[in-house]
C-alpha positions as CSV (number, residue, x, y, z in Angstrom):
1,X,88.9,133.3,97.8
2,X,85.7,135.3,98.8
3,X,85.9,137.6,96.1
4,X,83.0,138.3,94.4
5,X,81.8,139.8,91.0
6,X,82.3,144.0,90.9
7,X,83.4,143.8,95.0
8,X,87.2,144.2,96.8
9,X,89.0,141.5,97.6
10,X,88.9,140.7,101.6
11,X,91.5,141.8,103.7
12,X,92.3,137.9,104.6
13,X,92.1,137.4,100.7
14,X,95.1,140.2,100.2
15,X,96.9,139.4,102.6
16,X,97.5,135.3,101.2
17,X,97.9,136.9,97.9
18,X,100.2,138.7,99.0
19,X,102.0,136.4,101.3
20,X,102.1,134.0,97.7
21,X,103.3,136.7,95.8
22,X,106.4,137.3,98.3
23,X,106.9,133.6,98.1
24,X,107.2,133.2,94.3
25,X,109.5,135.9,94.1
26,X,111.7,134.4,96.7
27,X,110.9,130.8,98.0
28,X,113.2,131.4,100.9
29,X,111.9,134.2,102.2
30,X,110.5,134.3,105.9
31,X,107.0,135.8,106.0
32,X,107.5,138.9,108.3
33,X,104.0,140.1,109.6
34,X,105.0,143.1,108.8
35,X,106.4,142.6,105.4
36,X,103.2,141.2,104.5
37,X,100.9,143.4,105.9
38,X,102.5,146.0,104.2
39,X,102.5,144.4,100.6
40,X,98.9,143.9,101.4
41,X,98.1,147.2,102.4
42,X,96.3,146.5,105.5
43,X,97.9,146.5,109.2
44,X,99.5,144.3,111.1
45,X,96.6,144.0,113.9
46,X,94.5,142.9,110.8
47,X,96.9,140.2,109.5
48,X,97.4,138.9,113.3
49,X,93.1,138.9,113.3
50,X,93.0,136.6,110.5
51,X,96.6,134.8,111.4
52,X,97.4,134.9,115.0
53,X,100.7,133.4,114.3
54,X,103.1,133.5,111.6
55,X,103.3,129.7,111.3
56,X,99.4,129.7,110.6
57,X,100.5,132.3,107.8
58,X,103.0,130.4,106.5
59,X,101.2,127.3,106.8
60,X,97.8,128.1,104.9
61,X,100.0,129.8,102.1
62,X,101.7,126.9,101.5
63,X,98.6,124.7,101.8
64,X,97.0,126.9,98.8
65,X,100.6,127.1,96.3
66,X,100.3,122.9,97.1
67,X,96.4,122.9,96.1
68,X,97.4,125.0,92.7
69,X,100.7,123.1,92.2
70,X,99.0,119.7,92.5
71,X,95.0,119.8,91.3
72,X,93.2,116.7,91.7
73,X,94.3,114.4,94.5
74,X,94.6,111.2,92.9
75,X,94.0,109.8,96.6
76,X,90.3,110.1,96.4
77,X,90.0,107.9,93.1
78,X,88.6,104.6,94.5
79,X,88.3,103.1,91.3
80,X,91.8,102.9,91.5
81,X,94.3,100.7,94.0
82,X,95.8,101.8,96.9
83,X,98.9,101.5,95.5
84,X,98.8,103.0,92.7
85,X,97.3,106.1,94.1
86,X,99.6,106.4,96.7
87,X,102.7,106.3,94.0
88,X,100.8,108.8,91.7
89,X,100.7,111.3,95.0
90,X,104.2,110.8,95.3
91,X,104.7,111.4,91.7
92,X,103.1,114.7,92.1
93,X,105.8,115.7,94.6
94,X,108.8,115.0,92.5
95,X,107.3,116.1,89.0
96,X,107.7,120.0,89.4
97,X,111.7,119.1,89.6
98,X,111.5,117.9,86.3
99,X,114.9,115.9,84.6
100,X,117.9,116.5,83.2
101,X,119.0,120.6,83.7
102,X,115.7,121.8,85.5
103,X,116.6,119.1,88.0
104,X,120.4,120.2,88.5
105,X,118.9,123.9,88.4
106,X,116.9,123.0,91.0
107,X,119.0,120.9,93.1
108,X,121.8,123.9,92.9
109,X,119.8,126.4,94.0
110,X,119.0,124.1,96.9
111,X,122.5,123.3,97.6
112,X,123.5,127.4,97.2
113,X,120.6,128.2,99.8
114,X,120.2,125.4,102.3
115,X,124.1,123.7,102.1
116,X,126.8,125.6,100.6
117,X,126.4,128.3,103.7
118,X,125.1,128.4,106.6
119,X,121.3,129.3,105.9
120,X,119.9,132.7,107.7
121,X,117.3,132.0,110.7
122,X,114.5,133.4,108.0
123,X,116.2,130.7,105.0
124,X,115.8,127.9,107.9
125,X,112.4,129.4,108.8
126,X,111.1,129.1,105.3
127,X,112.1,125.8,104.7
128,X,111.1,124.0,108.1
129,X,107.3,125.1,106.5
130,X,108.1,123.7,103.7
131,X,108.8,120.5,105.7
132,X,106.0,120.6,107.4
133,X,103.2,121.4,104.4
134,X,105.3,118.2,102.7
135,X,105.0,115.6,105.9
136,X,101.4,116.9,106.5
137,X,100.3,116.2,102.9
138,X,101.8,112.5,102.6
139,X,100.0,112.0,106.4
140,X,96.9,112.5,104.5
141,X,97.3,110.8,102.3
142,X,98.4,107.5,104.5
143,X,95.6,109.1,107.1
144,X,93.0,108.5,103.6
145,X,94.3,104.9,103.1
146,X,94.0,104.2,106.5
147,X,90.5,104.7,106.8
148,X,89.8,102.7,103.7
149,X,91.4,99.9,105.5
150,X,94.0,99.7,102.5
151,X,96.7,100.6,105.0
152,X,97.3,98.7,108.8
153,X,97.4,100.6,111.6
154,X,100.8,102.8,112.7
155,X,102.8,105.8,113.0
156,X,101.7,107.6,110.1
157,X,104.2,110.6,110.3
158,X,107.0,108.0,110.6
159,X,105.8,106.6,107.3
160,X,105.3,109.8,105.5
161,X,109.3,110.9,106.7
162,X,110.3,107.3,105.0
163,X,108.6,108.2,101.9
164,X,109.8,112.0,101.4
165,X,113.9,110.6,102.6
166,X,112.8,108.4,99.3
167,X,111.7,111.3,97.5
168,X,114.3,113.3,98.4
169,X,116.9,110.5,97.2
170,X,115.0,110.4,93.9
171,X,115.0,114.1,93.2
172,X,118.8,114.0,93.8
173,X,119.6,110.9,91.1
174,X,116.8,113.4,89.1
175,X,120.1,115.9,88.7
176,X,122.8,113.4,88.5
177,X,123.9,111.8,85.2
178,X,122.0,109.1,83.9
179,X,120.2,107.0,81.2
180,X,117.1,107.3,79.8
181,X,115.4,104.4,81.8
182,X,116.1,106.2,85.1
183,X,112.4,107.2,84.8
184,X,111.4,102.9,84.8
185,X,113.7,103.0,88.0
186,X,112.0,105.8,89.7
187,X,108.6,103.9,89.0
188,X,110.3,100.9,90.7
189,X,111.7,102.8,93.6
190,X,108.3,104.1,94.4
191,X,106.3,101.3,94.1
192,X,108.8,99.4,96.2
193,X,108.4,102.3,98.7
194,X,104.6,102.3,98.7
195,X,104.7,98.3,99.3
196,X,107.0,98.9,102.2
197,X,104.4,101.1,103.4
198,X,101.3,99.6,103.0
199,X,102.4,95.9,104.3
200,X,103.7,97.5,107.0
C-alpha cells in the first residue's frame, strides 16, 4: 500500500481495504461498486478510476488475500527441484482447509453455499473469482517451470485445471473419515500429480 508515515491512506488503498474487509466478513459476497465505494468512503467515479471494472476489483483483491494467505512462493527456490516446489505450491492451497472438523466445517459451508441451493448470481459471481485467482496462480507457477526448462512445452491452463480437480478431490477426503496416514497419501497423490505434469 502507498501509505506512508503521519499521511492518509490513498483512495485506491481504501478502497482494496475495504473491498478485503467485505470479503472476510462474507467470502461469498459480490463486490458491488457501490457497496465498496461506500465502505471506502470515496465515490463510485473514483473506484471505477482506479478499477474500471468490477472483475479488476475482484481480481486484485483476491491477488493481495492470496499474497497474505501464502508468503513466500516456494516456486522461486532454485536450490530446490522442480518437483518438489511444485507439490509445496500445491500444499499451500490445501493447508488453510486444515483436517479433521476445520475440514468438514469448511467443506459444509461450501456445500450450504455453492450445492445445497441454487447459488445467487452474486454467490456464483464471487466464486467464478475465486476460480480464476486459483487457475491463474498454479499457471504461474507451471508458466515459472516452464521457463526453467523443468517443464515441456503445453497447455498450461489445462494443466493447472488437472491439478486443482486433484486438489479439490484431496480437500474433500480432507473432511471425510479417515486414518492418520491420510496425510502420507496426500503427499503421494501430489507428487504423482506433479509427475504427471511435469513429464507431460
Amino acid at each position: 500500500m502507498t501509505e506512508s508515515a503521519g499521511s492518509k491512506p490513498s483512495s485506491r488503498d481504501r478502497i482494496l481495504v475495504a473491498a478485503a474487509t467485505m470479503v472476510s466478513e462474507n467470502p461469498a459476497a459480490r463486490l458491488s461498486v457501490r457497496a465498496v465505494a461506500a465502505r471506502a468512503g470515496v465515490s463510485t467515479g473514483s473506484l471505477r478510476h482506479h478499477f474500471p471494472t468490477q472483475r479488476a476489483l475482484q481480481d486484485t483483491v483476491l491477488a493481495g488475500i492470496y499474497d497474505v494467505v501464502f508468503p513466500g512462493d516456494p516456486i522461486h527456490d532454485t536450490d530446490t527441484p522442480a518437483r518438489d516446489r511444485l507439490v509445496g505450491c500445491l500444499r499451500q492451497i490445501i493447508a488453510p482447509i486444515g483436517t479433521g472438523q476445520q475440514a468438514r466445517d469448511a467443506l459444509g459451508t461450501t456445500y450450504q453455499t455453492l450445492i445445497a441451493t441454487e447459488p445467487s448470481e452474486d454467490t456464483r459471481q464471487a466464486y467464478f473469482a475465486i476460480e480464476r485467482q486459483m487457475q491463474h496462480r498454479v499457471e504461474h507457477w507451471l508458466s515459472v517451470l516452464a521457463d526453467e526448462g523443468a517443464l515441456p512445452d503445453g497447455d498450461n491452463a489445462q494443466r493447472a485445471r488437472f491439478l486443482l480437480t486433484v486438489i479439490n478431490g484431496l480437500t474433500l477426503e480432507r473432511a471425510l473419515p479417515g486414518s492418520e496416514s491420510a496425510l502420507v497419501s496426500e503427499t503421494a497423490t501430489l507428487f504423482t500429480a506433479v509427475d504427471c505434469v511435469l513429464r507431460d
